[in-house]
Backbone bond lengths (Angstrom), bond angles and torsions (degrees), N, CA, C in turn:
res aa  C-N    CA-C-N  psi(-1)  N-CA   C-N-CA  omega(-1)  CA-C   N-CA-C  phi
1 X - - - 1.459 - - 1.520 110.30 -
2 X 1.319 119.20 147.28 1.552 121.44 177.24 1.243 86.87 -70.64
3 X 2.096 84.05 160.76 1.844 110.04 174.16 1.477 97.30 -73.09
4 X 1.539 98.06 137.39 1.686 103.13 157.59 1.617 122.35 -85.17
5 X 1.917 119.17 88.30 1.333 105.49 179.10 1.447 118.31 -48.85
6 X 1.477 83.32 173.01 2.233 91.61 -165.11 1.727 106.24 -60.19
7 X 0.710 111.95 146.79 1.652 126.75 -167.36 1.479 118.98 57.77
8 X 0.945 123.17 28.06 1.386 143.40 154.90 1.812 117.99 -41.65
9 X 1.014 131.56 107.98 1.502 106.43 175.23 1.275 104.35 -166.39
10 X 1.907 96.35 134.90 1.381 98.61 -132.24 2.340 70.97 -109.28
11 X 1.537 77.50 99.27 1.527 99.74 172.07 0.914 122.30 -142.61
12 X 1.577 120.50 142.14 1.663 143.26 -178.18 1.245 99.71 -107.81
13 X 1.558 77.49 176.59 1.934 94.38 -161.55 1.734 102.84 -93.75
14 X 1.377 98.64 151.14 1.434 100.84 -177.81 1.972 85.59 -135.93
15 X 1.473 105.86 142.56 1.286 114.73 -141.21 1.853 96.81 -155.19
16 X 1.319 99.24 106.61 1.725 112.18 167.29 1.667 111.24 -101.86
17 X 1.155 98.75 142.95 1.571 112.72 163.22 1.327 107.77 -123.60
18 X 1.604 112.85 136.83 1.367 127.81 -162.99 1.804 101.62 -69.72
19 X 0.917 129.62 169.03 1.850 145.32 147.21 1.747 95.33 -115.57
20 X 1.237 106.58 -173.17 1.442 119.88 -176.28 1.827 100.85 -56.42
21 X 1.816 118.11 -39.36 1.671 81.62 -152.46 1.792 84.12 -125.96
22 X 1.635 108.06 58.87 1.138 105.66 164.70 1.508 106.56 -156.23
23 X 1.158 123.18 174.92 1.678 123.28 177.80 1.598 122.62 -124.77
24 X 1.317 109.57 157.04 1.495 112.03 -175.36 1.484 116.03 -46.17
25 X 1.246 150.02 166.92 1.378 140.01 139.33 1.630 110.25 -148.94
26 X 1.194 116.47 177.37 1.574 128.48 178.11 1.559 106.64 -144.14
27 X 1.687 77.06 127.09 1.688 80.13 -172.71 1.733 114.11 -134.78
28 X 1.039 116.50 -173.14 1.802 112.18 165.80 1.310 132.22 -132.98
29 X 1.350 121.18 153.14 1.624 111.07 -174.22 1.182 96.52 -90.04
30 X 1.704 136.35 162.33 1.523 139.65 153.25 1.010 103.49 -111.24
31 X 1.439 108.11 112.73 1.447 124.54 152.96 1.312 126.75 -86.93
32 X 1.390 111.18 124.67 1.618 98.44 179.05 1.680 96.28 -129.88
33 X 1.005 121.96 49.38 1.738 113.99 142.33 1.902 111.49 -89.86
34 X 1.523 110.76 73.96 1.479 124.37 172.94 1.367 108.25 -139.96
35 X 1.493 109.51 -178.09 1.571 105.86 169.41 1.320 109.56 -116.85
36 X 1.100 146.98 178.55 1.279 156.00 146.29 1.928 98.54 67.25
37 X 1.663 116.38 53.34 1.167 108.34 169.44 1.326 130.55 -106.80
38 X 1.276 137.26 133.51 1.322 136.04 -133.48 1.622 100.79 -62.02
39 X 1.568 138.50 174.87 1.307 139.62 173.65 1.143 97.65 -61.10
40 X 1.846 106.83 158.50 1.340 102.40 172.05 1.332 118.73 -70.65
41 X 1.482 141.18 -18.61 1.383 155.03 155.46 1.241 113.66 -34.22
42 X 1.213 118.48 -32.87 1.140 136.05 -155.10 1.534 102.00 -88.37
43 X 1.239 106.00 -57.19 1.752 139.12 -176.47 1.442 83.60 -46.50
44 X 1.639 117.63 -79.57 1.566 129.48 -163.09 1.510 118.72 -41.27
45 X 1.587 105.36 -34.63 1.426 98.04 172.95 1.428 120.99 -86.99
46 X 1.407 132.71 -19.50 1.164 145.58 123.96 1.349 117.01 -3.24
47 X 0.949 130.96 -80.55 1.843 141.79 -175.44 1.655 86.01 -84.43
48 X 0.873 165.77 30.30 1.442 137.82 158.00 1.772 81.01 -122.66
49 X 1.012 151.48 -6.46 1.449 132.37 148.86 1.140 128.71 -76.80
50 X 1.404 123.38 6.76 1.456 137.76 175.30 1.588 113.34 -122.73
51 X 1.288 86.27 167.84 2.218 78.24 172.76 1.355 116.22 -96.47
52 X 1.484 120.21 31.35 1.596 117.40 158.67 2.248 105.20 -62.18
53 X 0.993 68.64 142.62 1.568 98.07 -172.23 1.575 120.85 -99.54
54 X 1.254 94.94 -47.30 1.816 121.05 -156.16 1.536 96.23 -129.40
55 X 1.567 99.86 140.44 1.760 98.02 167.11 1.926 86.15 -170.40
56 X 1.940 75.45 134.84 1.427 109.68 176.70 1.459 115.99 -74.12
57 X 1.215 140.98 128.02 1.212 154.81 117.64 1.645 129.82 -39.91
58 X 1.265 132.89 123.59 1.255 115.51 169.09 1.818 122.73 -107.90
59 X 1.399 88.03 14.69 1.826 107.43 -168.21 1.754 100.78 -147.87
60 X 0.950 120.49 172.70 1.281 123.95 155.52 1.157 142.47 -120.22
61 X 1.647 96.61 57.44 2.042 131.55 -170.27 1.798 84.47 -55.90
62 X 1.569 109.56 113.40 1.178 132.25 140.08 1.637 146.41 -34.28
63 X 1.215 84.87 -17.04 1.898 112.11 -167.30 1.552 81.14 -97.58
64 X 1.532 105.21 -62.20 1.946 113.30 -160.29 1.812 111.15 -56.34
65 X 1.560 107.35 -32.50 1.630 122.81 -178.33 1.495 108.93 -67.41
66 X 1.417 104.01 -37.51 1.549 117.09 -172.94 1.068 114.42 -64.39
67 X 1.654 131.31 -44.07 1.730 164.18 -109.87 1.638 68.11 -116.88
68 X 1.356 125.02 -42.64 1.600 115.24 -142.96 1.610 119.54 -105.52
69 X 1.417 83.72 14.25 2.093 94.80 -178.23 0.997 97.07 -68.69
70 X 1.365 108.71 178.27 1.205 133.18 -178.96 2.101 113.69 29.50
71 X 1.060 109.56 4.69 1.640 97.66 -172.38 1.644 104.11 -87.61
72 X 0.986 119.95 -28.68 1.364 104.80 -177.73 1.514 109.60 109.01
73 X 1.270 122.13 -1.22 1.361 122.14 177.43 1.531 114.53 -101.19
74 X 1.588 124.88 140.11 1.179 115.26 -165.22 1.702 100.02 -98.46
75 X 1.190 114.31 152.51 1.204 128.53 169.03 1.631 122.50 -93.51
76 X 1.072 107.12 136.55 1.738 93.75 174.20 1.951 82.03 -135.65
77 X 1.540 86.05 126.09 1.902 105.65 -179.19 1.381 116.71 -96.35
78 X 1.367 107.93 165.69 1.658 112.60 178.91 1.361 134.17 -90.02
79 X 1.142 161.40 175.60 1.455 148.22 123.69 1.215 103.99 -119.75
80 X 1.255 105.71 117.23 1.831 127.91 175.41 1.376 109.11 -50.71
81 X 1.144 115.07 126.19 1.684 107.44 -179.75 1.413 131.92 -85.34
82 X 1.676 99.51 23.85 1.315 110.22 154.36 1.624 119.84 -90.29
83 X 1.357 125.63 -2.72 1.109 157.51 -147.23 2.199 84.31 -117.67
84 X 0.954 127.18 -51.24 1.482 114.93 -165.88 1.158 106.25 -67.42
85 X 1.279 158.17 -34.31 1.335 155.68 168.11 1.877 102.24 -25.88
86 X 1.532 102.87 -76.21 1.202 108.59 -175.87 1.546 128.22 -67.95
87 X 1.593 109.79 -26.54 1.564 104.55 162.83 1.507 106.67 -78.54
88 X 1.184 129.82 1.14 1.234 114.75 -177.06 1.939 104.89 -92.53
89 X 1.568 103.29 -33.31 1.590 105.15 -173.62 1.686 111.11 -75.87
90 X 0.948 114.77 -41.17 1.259 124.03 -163.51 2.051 110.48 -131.09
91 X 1.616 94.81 140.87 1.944 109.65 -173.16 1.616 82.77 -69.51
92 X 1.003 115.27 -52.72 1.754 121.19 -154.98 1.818 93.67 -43.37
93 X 1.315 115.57 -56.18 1.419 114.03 -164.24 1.349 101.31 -66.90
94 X 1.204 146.66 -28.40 1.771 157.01 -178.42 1.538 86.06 -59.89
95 X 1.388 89.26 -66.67 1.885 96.65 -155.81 1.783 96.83 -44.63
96 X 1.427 101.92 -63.97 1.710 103.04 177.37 1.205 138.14 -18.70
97 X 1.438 81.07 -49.19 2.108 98.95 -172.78 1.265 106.57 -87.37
98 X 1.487 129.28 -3.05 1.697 121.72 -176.20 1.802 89.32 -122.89
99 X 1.216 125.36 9.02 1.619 129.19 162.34 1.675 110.33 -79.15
100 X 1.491 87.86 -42.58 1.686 105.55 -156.80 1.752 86.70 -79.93
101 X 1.678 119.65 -74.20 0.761 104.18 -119.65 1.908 86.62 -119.69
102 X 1.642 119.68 37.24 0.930 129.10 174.89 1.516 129.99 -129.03
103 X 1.897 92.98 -48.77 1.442 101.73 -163.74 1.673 108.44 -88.42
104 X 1.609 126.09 -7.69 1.086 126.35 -166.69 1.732 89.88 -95.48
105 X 1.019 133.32 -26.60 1.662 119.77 153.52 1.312 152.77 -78.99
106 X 1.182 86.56 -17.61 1.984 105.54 177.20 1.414 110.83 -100.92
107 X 1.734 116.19 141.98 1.840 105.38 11.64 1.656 97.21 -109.86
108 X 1.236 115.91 42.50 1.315 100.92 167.01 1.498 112.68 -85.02
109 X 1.457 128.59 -0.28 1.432 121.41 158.66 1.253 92.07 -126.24
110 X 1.332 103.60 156.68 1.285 114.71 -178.22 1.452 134.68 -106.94
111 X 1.139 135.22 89.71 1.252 151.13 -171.64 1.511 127.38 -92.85
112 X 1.912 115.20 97.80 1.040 113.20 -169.57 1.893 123.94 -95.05
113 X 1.512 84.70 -1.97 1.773 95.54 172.81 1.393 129.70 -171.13
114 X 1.246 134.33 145.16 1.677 127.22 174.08 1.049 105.24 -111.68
115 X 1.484 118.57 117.68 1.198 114.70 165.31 1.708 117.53 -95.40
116 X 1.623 107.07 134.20 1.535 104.94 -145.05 2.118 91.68 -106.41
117 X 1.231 87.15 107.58 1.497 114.20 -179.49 1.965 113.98 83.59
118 X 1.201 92.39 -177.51 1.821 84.99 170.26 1.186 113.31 -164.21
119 X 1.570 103.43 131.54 1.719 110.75 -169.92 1.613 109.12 75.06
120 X 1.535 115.68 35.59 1.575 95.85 -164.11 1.628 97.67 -94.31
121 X 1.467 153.61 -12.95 1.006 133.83 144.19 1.559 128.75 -73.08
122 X 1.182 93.28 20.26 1.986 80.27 156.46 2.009 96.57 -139.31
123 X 1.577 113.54 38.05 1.220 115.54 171.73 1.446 99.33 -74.81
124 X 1.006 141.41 -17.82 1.396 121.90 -142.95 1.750 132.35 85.12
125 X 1.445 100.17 -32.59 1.852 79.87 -167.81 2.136 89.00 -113.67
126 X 1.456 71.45 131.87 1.843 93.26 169.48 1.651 116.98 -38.36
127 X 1.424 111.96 -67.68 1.201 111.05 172.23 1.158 121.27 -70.32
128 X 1.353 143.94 -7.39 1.473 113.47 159.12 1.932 118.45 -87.68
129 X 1.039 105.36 -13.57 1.802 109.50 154.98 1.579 117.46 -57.66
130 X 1.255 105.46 -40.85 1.479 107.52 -174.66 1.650 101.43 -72.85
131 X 1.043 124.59 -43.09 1.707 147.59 -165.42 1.384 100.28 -58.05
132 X 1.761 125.98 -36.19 1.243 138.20 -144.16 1.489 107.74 -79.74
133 X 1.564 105.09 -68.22 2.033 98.69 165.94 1.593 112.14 -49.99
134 X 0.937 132.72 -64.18 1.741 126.38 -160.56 1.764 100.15 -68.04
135 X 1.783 132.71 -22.96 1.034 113.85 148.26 1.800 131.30 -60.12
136 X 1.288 110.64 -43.72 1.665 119.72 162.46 1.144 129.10 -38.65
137 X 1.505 102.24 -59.61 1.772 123.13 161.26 1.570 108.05 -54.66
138 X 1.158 140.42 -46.66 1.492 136.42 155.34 1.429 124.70 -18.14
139 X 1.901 86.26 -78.59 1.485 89.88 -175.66 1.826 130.18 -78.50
140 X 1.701 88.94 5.32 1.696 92.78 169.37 1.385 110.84 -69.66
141 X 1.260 109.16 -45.17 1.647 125.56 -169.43 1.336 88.29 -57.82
142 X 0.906 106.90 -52.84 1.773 96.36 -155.04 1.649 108.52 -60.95
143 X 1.653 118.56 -40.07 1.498 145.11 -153.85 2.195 72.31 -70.19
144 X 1.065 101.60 -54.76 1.881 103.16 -160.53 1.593 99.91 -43.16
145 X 1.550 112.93 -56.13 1.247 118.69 -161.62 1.229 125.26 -42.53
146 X 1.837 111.20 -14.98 1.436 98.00 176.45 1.775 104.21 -140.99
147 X 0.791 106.14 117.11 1.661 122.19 174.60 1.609 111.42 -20.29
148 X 1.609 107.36 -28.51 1.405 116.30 175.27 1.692 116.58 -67.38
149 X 1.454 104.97 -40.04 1.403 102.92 -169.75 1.872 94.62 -125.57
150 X 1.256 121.28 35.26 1.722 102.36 169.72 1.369 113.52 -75.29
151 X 1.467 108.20 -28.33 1.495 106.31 176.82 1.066 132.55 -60.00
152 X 1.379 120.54 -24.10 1.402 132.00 -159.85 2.049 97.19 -65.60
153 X 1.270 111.97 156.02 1.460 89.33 167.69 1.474 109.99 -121.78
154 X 1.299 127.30 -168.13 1.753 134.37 -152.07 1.570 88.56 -134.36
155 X 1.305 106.55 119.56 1.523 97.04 156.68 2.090 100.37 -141.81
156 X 1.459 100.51 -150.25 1.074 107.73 174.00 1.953 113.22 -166.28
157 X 1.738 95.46 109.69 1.797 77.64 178.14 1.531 113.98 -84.86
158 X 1.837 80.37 168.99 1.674 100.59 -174.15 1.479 99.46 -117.72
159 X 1.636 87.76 164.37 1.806 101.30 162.31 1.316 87.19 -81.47
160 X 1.760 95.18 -175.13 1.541 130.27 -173.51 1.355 98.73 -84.86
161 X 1.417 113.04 -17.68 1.981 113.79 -154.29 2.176 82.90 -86.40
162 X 0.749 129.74 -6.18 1.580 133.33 173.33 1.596 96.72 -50.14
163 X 1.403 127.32 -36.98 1.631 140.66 -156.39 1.479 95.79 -111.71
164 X 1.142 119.55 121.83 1.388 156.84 -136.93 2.381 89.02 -113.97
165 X 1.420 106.05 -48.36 1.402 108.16 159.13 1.563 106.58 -163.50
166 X 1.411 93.77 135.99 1.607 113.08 -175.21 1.539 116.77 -101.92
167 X 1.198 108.94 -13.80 1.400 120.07 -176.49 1.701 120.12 -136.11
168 X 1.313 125.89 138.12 1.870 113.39 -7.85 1.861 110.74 -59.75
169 X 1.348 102.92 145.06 1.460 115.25 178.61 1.819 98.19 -26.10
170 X 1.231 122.51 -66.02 1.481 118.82 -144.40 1.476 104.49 -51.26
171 X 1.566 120.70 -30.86 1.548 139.24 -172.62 1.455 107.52 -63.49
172 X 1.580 116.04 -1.78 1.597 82.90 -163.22 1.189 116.57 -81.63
173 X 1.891 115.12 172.34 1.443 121.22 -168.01 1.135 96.21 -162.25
174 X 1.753 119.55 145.22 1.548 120.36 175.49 1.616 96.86 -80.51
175 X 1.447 119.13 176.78 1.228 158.61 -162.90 1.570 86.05 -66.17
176 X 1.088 120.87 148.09 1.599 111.96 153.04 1.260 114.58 -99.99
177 X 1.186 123.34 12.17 1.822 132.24 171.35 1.067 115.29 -66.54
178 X 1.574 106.96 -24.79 1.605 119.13 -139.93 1.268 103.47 -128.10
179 X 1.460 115.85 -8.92 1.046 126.36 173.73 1.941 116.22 -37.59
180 X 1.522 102.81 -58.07 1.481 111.41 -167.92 1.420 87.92 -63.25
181 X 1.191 148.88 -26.05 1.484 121.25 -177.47 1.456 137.53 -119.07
182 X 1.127 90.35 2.08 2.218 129.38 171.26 1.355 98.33 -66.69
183 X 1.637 119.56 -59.89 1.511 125.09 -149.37 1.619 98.95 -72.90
184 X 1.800 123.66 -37.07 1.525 101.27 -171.90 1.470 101.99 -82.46
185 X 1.366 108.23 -17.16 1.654 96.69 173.47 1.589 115.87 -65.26
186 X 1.504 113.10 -44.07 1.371 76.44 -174.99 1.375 103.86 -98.19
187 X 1.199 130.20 22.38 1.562 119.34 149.72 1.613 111.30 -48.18
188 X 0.897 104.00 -87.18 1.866 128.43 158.68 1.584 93.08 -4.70
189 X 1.263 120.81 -70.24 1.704 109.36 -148.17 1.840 87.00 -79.63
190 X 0.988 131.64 -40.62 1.411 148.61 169.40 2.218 106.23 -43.76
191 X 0.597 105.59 -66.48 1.770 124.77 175.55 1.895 88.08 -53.10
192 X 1.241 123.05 -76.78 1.645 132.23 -179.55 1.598 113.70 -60.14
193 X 1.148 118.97 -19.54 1.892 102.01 -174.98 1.142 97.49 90.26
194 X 1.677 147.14 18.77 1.236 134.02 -143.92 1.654 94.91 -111.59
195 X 1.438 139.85 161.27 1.433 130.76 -171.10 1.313 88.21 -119.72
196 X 1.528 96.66 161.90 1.867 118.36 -158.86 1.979 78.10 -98.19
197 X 0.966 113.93 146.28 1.050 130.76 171.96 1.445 118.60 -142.35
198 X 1.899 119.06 146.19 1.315 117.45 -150.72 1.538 99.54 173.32
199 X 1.722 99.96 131.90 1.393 116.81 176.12 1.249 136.25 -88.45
200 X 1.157 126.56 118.15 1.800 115.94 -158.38 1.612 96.83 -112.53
201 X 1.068 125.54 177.41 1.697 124.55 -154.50 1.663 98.53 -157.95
202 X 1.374 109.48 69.46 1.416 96.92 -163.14 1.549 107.11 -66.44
203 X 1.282 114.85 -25.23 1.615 121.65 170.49 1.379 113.91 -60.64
204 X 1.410 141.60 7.52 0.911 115.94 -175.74 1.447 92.78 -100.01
205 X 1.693 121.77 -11.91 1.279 133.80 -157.50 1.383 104.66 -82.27
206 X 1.568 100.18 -27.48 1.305 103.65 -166.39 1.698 105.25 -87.33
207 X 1.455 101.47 -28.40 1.871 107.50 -174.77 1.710 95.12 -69.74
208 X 1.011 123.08 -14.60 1.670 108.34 -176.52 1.643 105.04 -89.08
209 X 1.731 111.91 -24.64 1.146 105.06 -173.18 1.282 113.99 -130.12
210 X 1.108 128.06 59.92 1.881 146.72 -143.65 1.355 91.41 -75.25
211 X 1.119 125.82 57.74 2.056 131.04 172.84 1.607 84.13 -104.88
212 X 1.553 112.47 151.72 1.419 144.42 125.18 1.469 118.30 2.70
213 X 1.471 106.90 -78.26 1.344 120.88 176.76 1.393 122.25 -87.19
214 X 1.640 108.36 5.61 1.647 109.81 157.76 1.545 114.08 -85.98
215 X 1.019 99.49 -29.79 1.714 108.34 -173.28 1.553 122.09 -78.10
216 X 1.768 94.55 -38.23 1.815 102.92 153.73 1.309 129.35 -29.27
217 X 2.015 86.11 -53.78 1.777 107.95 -165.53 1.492 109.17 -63.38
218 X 1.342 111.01 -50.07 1.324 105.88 160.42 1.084 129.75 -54.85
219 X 1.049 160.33 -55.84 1.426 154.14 -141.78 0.791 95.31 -123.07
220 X 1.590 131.45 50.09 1.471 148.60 159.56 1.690 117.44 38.34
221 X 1.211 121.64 21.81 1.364 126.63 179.42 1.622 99.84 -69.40
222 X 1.443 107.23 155.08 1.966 103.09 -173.39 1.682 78.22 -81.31
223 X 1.545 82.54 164.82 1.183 125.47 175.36 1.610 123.42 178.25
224 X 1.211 146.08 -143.98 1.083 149.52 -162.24 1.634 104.69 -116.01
225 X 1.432 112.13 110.56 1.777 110.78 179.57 1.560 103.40 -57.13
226 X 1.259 99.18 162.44 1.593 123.06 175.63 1.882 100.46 -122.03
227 X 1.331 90.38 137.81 1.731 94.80 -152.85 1.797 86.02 -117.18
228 X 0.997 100.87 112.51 2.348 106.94 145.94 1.217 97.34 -43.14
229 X 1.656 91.75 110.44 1.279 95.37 164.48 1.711 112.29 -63.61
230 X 1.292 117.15 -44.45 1.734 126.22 -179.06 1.821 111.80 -40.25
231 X 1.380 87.57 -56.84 1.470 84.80 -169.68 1.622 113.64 -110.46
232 X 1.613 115.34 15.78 1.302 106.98 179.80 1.701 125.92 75.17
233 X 1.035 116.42 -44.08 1.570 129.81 156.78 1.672 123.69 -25.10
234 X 1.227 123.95 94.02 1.221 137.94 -150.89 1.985 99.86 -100.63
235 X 0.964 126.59 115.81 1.446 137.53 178.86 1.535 111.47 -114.42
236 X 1.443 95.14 138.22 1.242 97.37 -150.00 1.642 100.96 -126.24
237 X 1.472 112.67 30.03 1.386 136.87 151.00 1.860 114.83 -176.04
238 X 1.366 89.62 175.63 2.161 102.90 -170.76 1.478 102.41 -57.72
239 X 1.398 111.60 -41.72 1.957 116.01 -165.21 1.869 94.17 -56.54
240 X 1.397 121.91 -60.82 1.399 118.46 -155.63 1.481 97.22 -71.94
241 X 1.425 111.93 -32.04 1.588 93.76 -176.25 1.488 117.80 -86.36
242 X 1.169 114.86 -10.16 1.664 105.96 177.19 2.159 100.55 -89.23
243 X 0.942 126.74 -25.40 1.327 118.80 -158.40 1.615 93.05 -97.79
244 X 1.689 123.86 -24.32 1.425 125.34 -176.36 1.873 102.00 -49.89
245 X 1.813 114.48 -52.70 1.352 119.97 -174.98 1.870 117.27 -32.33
246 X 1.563 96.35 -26.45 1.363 120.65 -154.95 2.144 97.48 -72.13
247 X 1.254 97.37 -65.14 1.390 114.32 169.54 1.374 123.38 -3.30
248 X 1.608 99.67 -86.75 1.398 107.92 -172.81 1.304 117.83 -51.07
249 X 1.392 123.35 -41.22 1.971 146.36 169.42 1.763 97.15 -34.09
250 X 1.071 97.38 -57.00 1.455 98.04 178.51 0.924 134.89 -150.72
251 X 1.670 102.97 75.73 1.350 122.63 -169.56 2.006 109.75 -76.37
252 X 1.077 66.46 -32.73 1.960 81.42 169.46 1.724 114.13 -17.42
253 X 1.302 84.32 -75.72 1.722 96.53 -162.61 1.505 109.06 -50.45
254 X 1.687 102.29 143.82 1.408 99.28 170.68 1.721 117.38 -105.31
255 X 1.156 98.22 19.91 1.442 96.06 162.61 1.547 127.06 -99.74
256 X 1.649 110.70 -155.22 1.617 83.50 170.53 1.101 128.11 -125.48
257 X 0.883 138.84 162.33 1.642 146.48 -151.69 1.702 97.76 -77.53
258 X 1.424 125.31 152.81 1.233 122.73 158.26 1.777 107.05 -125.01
259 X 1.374 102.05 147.86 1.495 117.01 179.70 1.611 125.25 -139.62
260 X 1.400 100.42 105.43 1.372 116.99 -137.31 1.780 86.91 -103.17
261 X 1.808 123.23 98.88 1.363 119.97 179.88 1.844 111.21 -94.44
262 X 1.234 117.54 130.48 1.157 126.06 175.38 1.273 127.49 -105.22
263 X 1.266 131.55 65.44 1.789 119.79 -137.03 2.071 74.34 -167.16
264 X 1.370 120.33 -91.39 1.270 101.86 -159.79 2.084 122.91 -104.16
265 X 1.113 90.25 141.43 1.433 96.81 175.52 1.517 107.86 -89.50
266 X 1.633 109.74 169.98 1.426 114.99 172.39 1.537 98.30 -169.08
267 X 1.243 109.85 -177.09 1.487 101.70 -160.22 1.782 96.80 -168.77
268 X 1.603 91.82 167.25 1.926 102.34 -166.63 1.665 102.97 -66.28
């Protein structure tokens, strides 16, 4: 693997769109499957010289939560979805994981959500989809129990493959496979204030269609919108039109949506 020079950080965009009683923001995921990536201290002062706001976690690295007191940036954390089996069977393991990996930081860092596993209905195995609400429902109970962390909220991201058809945007629709286990979830995040969260891959859009002016579209350079034909609605890059499908599915919620892109890096 190449060296990662100092301030290097190999982060994507993490991306809210407001509803009525929330607001836009731009944020980033931290990935640290690399080598040579700067301390997390390091990272923190990094994003507190910019207007990132929000930054994703996909674990709940202790060192990275710590790095992030006092800065003012909110965290939204992970639970590995080898980890849902057991928050799903037992309170004790909920309670555990928001002892361990909640209450010894807050609220001097700030943590506005865990999302508990990722991509786990398009993992493949039956029982850990089924495992996924009654783990969620766990770790809410547990998040309530203490005045320190009730706020925090519970969600769970998805792939894009959740949408049955994404294109044109106005069409989209989840799976009907998935139906029996989509609807109490987003009851659940719907019932809690909790935001639908979901990964879009604008590169994969672009590897099917390796043109000039696909690659523009992505990486948001102007160029010429591409219009739904259905609804007329003209997008004027890949991010708004793959995450728009998302909308209508669950237009419901009055919180706000999160849109978690994995496609480009950039750096200090």
């Amino acid at each position: 693997m190449e060296k990662t020079p100092p301030f290097l950080l190999f982060l994507t965009f993490l991306c809210a769109f407001s509803t009525a009683n929330s607001q836009p923001f731009l944020g980033v995921n931290y990935g640290e499957v690399a080598d040579n990536l700067p301390p997390p201290s390091a990272t923190a002062r990094l994003l507190q010289s910019t207007t990132i706001t929000k930054l994703r976690l996909y674990d709940a690295d202790p060192s990275v939560i710590s790095a992030f007191s006092g800065t003012g940036i909110s965290l939204l954390l992970g639970v590995h979805n080898a980890d849902i089996f057991s928050l799903a069977s037992s309170p004790n393991a909920a309670a555990s994981w928001v002892s361990a990996n909640l209450l010894p930081f807050l609220p001097a860092t700030s943590v506005s959500s865990v999302s508990v596993g990722n991509e786990v209905l398009n993992s493949g195995d039956p029982s850990l989809s089924s495992a996924l609400l009654p783990a969620m429902q766990r770790l809410r109970a547990a998040l309530d129990a203490s005045a320190v962390t009730a706020g925090v909220k519970v969600s769970t991201v998805h792939s894009m493959e959740v949408l049955s058809q994404s294109d044109p945007p106005s069409a989209g629709a989840f799976h009907a496979d998935l139906a029996g286990i989509l609807e109490p979830i987003l009851q659940f995040l719907r019932d809690n204030g909790s935001p639908f969260m979901i990964n879009p891959y604008p590169y994969f859009a672009y590897r099917s269609d390796p043109r000039p002016e696909t690659l523009a579209f992505c990486l948001f350079q102007p160029g010429p919108s591409r219009v739904d034909p259905a609804s007329g609605i003209p997008y004027s890059n890949m991010f708004d039109a793959q995450v728009r499908p998302t909308e209508p599915v669950f237009g419901f919620n009055s919180n706000v949506n999160y849109y978690s892109c994995h496609t480009f890096f950039y750096s200090n």
